[in-house]
matplotlib code that plots the C-alpha trace (Angstrom):
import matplotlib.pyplot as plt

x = [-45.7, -47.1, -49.8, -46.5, -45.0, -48.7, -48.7, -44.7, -44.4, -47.9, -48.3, -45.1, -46.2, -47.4, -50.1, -47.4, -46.7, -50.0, -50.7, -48.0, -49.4, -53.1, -51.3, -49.5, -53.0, -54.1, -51.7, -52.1, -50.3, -47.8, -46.3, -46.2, -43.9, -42.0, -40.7, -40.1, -37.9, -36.3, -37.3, -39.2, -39.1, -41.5, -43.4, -41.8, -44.6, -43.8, -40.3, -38.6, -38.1, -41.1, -40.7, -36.9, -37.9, -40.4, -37.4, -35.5, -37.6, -37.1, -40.1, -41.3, -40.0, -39.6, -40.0, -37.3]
y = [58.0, 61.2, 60.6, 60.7, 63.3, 65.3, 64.1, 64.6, 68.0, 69.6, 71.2, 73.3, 74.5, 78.5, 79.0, 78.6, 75.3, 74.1, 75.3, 73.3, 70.0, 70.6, 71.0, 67.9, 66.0, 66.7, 64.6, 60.9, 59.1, 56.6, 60.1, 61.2, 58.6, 58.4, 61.9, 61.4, 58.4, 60.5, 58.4, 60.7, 64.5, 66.1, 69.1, 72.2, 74.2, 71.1, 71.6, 73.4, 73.2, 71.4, 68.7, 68.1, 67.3, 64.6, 63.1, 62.6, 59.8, 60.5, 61.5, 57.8, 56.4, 52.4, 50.7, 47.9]
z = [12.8, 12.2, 15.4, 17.2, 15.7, 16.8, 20.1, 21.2, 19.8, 18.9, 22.1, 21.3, 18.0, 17.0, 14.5, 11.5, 12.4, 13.3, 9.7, 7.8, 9.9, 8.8, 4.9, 5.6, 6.7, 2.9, 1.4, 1.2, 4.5, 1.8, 0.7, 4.0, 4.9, 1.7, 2.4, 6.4, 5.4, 2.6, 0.0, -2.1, -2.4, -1.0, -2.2, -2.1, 0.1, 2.9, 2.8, 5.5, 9.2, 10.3, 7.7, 8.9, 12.7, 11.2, 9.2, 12.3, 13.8, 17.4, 18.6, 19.4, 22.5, 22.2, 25.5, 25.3]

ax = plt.figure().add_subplot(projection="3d")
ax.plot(x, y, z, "-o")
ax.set_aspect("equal")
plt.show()
């Protein structure tokens, strides 16, 4: 999940953002998802705009 989330949007990012990912590699990858599927709050210096586009789980195309 959050490969994908690197890989679809990364390339878009400014130094800001690339920042809050490299914070976001620090925490452990079972609270990363807990707070991408909204079942945990997250920490209040990952909240904001960067966190929400993770939430939305679109960035993975699913070949059907």
């Amino acid at each position: 999940m959050v490969g994908g989330f690197f890989e679809r949007f990364s390339s878009q990012w400014d130094e800001t953002e690339i920042a809050w990912y490299e914070k976001l590699m620090d925490e452990q990858d079972v609270d990363i998802m807990a707070w991408a599927t909204g079942s945990a709050a997250p920490p209040s210096h990952l909240v904001g705009s960067m966190l929400t586009a993770m939430q939305r789980l679109d960035f993975i195309s699913i070949p059907q």
